[in-house]
Every structure is written in structure tokens, then in C-alpha cells.
PQR file with spaces between the fields and no chain letter, atoms N, CA, C, O and H, PARSE charges and radii, in Angstrom:
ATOM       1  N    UNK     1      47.428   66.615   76.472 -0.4000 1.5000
ATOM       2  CA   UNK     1      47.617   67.902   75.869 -0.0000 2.0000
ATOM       3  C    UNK     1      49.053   67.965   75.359  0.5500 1.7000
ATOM       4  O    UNK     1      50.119   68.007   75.974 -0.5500 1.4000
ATOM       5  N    UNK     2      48.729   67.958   73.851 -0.4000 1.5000
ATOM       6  CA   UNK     2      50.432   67.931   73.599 -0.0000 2.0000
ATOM       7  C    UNK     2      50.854   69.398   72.749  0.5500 1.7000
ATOM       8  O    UNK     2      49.951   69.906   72.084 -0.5500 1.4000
ATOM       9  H    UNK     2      47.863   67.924   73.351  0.4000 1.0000
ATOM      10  N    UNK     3      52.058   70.001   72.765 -0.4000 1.5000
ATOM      11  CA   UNK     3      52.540   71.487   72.362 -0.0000 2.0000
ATOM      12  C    UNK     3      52.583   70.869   70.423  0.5500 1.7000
ATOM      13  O    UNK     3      52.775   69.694   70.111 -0.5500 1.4000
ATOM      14  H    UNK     3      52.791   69.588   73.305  0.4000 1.0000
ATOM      15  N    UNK     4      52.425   71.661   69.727 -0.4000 1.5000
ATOM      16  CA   UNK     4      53.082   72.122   68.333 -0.0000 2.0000
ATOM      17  C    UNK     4      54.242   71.545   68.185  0.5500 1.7000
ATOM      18  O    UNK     4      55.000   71.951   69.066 -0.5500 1.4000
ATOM      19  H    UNK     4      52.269   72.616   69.981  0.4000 1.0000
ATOM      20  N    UNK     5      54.825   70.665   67.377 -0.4000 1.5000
ATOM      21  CA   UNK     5      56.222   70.128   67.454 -0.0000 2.0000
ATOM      22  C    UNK     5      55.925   68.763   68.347  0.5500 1.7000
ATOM      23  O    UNK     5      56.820   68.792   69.192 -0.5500 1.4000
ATOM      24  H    UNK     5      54.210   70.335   66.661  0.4000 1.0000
ATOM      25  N    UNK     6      55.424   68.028   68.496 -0.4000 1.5000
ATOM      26  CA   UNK     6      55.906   67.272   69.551 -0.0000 2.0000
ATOM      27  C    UNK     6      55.494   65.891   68.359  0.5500 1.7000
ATOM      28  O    UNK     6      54.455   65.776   67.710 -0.5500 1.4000
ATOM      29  H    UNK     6      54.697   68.005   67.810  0.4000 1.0000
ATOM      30  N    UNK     7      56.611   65.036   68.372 -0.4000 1.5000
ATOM      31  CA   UNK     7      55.965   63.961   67.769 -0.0000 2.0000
ATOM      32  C    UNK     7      55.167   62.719   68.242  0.5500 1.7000
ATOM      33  O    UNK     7      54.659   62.026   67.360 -0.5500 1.4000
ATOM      34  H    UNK     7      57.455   65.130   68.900  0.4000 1.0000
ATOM      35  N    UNK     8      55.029   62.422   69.321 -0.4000 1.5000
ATOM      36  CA   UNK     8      54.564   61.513   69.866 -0.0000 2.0000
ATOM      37  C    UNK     8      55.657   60.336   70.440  0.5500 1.7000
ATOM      38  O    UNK     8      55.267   59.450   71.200 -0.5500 1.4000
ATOM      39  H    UNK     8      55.442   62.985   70.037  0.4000 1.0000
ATOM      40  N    UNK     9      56.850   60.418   70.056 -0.4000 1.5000
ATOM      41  CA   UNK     9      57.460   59.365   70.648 -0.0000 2.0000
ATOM      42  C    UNK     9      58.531   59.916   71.628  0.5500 1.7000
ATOM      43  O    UNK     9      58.525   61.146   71.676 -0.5500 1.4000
ATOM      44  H    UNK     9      57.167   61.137   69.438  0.4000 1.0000
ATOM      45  N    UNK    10      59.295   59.407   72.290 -0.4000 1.5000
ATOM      46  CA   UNK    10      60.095   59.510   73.400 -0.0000 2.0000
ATOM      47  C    UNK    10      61.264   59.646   72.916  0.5500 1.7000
ATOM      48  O    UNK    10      61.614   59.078   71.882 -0.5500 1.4000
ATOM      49  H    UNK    10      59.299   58.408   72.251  0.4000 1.0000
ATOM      50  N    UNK    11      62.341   60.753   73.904 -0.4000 1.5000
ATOM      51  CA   UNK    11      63.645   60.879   73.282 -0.0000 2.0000
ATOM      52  C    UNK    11      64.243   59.479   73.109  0.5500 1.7000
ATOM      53  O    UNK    11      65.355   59.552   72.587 -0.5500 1.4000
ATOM      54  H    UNK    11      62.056   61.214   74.745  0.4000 1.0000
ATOM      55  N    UNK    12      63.951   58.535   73.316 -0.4000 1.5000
ATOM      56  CA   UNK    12      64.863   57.155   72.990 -0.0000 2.0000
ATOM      57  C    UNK    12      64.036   56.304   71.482  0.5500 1.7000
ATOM      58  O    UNK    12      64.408   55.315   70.851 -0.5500 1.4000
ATOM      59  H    UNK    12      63.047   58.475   73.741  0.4000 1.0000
ATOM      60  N    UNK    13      62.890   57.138   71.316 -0.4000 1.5000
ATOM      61  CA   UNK    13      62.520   56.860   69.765 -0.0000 2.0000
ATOM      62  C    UNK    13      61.233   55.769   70.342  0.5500 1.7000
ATOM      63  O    UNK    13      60.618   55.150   69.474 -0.5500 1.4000
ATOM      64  H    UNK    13      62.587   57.941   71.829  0.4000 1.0000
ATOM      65  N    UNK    14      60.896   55.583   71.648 -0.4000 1.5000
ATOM      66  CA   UNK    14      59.772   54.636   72.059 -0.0000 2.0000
ATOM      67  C    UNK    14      58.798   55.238   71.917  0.5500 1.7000
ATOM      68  O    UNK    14      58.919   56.422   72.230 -0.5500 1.4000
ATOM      69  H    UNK    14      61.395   56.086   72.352  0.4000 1.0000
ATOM      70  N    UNK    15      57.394   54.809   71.407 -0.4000 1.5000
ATOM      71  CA   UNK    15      55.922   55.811   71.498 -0.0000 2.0000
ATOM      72  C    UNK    15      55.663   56.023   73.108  0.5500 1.7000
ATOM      73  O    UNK    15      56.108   55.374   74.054 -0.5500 1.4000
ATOM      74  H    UNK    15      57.296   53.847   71.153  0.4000 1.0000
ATOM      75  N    UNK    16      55.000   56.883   73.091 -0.4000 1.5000
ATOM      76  CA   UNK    16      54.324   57.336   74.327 -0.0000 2.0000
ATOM      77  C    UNK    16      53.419   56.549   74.554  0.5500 1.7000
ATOM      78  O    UNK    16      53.479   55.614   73.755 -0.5500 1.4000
ATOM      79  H    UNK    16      54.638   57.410   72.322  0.4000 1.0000
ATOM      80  N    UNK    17      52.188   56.413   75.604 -0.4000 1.5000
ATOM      81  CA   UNK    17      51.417   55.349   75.916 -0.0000 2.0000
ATOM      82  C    UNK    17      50.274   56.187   75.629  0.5500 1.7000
ATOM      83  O    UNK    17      49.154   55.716   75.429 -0.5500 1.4000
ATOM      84  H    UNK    17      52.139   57.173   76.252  0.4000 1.0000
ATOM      85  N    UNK    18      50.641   57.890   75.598 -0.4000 1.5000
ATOM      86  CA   UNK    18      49.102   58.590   74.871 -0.0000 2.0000
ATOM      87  C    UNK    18      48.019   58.814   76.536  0.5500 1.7000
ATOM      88  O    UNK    18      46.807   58.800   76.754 -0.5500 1.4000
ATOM      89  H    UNK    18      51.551   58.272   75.761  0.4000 1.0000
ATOM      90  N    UNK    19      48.809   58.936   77.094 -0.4000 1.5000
ATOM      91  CA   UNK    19      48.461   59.246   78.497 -0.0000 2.0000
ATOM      92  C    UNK    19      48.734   60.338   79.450  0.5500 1.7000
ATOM      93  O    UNK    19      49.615   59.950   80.218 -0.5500 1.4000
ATOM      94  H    UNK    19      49.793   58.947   76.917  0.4000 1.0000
ATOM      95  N    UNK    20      48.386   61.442   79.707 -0.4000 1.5000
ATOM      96  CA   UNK    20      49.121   62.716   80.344 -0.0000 2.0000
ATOM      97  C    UNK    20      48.402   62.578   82.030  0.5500 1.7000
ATOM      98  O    UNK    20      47.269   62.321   82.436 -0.5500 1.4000
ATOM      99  H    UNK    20      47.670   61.757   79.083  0.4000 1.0000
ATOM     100  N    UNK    21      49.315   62.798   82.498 -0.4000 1.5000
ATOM     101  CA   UNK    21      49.221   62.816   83.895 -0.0000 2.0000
ATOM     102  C    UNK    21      49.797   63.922   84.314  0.5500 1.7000
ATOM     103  O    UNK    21      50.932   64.253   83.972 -0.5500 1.4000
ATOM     104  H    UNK    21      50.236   63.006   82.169  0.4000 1.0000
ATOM     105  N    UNK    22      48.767   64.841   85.393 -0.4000 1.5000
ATOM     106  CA   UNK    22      49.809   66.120   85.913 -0.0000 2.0000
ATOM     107  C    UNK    22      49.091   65.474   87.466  0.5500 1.7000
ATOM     108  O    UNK    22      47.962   65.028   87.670 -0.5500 1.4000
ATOM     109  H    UNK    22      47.844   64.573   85.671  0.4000 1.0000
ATOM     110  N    UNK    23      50.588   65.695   88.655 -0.4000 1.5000
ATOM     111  CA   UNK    23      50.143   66.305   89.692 -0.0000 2.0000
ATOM     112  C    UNK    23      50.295   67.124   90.415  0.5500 1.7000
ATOM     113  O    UNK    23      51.467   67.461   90.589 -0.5500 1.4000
ATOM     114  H    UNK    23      51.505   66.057   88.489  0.4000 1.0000
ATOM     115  N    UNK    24      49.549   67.629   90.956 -0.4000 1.5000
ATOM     116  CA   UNK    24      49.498   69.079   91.821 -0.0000 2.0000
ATOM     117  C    UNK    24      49.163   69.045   92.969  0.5500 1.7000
ATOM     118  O    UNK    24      48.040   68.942   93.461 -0.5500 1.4000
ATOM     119  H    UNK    24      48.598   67.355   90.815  0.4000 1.0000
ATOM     120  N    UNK    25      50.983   69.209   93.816 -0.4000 1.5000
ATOM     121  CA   UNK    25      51.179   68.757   95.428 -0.0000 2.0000
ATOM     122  C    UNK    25      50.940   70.336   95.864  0.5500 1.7000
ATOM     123  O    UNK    25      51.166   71.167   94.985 -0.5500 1.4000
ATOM     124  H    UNK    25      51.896   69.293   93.416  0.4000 1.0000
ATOM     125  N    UNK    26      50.561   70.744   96.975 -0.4000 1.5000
ATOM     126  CA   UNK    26      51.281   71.498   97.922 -0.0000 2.0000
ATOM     127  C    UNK    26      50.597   71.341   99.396  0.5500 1.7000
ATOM     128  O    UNK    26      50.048   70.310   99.784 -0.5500 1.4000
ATOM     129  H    UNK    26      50.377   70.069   97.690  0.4000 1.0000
ATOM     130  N    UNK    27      50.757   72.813  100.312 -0.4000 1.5000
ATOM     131  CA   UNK    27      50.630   72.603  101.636 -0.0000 2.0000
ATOM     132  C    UNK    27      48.815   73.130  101.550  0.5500 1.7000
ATOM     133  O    UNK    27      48.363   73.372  100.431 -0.5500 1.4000
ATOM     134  H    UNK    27      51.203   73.650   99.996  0.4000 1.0000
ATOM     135  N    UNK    28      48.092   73.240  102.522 -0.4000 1.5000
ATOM     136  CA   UNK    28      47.005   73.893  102.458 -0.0000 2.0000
ATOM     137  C    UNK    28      46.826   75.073  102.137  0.5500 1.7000
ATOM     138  O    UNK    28      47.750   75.819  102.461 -0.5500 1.4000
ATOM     139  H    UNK    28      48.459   73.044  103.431  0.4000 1.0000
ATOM     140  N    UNK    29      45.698   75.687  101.445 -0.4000 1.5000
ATOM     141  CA   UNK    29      46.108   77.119  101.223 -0.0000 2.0000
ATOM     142  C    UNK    29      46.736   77.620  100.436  0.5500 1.7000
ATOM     143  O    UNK    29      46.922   78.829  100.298 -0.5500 1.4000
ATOM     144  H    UNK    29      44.948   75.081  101.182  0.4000 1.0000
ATOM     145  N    UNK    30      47.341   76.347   99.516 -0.4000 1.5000
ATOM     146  CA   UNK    30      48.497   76.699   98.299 -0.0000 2.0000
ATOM     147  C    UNK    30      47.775   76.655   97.350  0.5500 1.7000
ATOM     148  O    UNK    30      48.614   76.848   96.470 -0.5500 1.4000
ATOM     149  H    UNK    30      47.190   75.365   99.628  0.4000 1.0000
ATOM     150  N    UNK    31      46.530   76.512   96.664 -0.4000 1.5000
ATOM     151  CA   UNK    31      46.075   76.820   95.626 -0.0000 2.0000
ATOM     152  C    UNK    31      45.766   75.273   94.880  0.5500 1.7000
ATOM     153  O    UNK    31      45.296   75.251   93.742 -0.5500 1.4000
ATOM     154  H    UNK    31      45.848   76.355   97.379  0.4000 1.0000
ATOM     155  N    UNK    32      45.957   74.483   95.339 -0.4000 1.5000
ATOM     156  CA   UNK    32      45.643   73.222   94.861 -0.0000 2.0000
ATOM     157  C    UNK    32      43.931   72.758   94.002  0.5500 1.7000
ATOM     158  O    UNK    32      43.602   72.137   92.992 -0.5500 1.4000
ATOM     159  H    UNK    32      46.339   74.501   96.263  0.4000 1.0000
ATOM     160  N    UNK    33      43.167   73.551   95.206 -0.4000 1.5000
ATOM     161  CA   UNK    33      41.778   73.383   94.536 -0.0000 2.0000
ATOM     162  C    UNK    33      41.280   74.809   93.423  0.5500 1.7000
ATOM     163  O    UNK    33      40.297   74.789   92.683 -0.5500 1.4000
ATOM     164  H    UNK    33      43.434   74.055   96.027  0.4000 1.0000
ATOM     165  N    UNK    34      41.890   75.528   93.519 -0.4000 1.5000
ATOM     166  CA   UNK    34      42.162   76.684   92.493 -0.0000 2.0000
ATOM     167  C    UNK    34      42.610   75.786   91.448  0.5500 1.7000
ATOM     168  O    UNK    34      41.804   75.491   90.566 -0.5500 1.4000
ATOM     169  H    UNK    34      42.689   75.543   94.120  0.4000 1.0000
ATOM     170  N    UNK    35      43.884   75.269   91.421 -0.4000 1.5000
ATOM     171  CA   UNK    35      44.290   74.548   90.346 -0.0000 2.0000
ATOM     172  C    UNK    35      43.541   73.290   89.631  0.5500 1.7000
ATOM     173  O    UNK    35      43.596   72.972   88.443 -0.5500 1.4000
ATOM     174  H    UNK    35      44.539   75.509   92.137  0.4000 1.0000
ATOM     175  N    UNK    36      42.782   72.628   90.756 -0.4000 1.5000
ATOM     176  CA   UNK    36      41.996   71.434   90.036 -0.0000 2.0000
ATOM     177  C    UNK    36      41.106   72.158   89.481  0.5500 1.7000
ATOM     178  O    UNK    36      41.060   71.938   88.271 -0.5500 1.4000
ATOM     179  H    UNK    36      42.737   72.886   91.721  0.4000 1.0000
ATOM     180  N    UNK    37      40.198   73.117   89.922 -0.4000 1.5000
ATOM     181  CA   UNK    37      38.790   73.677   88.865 -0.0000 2.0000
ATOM     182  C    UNK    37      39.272   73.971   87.508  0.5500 1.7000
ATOM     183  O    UNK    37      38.682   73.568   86.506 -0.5500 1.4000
ATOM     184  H    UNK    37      40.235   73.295   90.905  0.4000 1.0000
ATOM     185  N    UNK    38      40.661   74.879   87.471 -0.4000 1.5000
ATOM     186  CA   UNK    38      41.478   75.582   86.493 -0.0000 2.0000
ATOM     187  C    UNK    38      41.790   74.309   85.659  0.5500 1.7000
ATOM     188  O    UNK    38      41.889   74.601   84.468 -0.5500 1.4000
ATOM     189  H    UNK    38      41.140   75.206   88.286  0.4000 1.0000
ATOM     190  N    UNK    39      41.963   73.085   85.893 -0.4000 1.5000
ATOM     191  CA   UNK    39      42.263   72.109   84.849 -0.0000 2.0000
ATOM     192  C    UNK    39      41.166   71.303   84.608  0.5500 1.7000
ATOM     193  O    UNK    39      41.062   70.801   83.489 -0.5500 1.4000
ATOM     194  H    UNK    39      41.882   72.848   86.861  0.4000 1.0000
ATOM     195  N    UNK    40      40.331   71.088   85.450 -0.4000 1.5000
ATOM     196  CA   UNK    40      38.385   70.447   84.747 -0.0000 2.0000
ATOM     197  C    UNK    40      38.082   71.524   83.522  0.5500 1.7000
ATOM     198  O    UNK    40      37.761   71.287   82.357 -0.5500 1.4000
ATOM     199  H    UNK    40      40.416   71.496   86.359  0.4000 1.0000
ATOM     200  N    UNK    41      38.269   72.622   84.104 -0.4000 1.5000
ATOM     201  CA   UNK    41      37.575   73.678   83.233 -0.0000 2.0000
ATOM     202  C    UNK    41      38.536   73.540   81.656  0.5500 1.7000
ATOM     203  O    UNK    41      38.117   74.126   80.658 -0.5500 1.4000
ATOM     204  H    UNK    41      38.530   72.814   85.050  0.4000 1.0000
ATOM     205  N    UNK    42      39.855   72.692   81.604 -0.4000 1.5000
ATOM     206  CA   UNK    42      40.305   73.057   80.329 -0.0000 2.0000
ATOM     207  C    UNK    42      40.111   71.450   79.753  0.5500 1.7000
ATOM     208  O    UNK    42      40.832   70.969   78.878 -0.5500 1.4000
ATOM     209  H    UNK    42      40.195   72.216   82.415  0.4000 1.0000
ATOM     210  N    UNK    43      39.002   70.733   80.418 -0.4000 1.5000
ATOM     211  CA   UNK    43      38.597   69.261   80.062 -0.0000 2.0000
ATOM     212  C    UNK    43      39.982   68.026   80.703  0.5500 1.7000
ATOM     213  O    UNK    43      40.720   67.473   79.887 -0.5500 1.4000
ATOM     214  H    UNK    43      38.416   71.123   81.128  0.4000 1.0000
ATOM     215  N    UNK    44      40.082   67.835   81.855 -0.4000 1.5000
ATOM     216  CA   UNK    44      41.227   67.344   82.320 -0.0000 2.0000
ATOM     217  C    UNK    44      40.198   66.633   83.275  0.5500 1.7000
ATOM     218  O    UNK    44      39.431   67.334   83.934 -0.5500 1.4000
ATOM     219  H    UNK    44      39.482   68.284   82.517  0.4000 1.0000
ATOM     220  N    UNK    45      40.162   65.351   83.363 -0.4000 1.5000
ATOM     221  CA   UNK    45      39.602   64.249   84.844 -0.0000 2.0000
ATOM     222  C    UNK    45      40.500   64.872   85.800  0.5500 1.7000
ATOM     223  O    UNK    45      41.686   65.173   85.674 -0.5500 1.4000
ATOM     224  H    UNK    45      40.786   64.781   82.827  0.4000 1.0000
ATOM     225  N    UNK    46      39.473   65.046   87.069 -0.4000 1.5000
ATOM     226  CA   UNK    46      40.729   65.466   88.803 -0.0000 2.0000
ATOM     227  C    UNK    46      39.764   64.981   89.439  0.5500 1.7000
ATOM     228  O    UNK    46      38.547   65.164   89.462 -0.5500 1.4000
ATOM     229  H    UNK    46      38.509   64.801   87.172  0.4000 1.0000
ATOM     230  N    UNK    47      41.128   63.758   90.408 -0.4000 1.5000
ATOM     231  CA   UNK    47      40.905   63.287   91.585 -0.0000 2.0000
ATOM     232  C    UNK    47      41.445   64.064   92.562  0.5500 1.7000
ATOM     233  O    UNK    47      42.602   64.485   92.565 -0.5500 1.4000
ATOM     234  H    UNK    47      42.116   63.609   90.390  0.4000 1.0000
ATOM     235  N    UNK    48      40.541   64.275   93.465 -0.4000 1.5000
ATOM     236  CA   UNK    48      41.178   65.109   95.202 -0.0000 2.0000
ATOM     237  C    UNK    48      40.882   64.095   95.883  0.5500 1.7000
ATOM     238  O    UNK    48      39.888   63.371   95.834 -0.5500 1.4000
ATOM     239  H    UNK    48      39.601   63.933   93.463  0.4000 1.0000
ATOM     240  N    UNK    49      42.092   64.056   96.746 -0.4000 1.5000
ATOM     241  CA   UNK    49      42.015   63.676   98.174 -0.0000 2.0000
ATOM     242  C    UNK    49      41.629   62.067   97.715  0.5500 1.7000
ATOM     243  O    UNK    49      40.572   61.469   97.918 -0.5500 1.4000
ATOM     244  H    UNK    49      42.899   64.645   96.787  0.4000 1.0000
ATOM     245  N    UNK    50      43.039   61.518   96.929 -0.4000 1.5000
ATOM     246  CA   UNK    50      43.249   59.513   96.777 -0.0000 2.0000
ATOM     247  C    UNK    50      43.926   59.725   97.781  0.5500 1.7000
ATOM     248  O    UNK    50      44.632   60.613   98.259 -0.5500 1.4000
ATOM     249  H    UNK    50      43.897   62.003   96.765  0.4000 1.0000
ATOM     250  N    UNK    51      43.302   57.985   98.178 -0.4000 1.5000
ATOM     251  CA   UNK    51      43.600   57.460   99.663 -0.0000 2.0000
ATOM     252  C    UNK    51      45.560   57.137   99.031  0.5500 1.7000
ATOM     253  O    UNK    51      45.949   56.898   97.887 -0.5500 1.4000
ATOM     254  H    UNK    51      42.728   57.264   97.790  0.4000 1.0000
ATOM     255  N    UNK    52      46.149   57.235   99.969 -0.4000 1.5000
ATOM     256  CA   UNK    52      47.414   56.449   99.713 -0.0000 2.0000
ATOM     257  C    UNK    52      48.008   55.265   99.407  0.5500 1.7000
ATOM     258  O    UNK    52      49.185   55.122   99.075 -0.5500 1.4000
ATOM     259  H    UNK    52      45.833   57.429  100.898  0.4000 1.0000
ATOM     260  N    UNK    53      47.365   54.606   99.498 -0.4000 1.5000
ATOM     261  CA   UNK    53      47.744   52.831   99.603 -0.0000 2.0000
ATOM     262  C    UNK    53      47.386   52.457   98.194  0.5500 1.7000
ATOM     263  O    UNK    53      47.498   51.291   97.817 -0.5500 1.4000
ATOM     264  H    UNK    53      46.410   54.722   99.768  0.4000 1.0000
């Protein structure tokens, strides 16, 4: 998802790889799964609960 104005390349003049990644930390109860439906629903892939390793 990119804003109006944005050209595609990086302040050092490198292209982007055309890849957006958001993540969304908090504690329980903080709205995290509020936030994943809220970004499926605007067409965004969400993984919950990757293993760490």
C-alpha cells in the first residue's frame, strides 16, 4: 500500500523490493486481533501466532 507521491525508490535512489510488511506487537488484550481482521478486511495476508525460530 503505497501514499500519493511516493515514487517507488528509496531515499538513497535504490528501488524498493515492492514488498510491504507491517507488524503488530502488543501485550494481550491490546487489540492485536482487532487489528489483524481490520487489515484482512483492507486485503492484507495475516499470520498470528509464528513460531519464533
Amino acid at each position: 500500500m503505497r501514499g500519493q507521491g511516493m515514487t517507488g525508490d528509496n531515499a538513497d535512489g535504490a528501488p524498493q523490493s515492492g514488498i510491504d510488511v507491517v507488524l503488530v506487537t502488543g501485550l494481550s488484550g491490546a487489540g492485536r486481533g482487532t487489528a489483524a481482521k481490520v487489515l484482512e478486511d483492507l486485503g492484507w495476508y495475516v499470520a498470528d501466532n509464528l513460531p519464533r525460530s
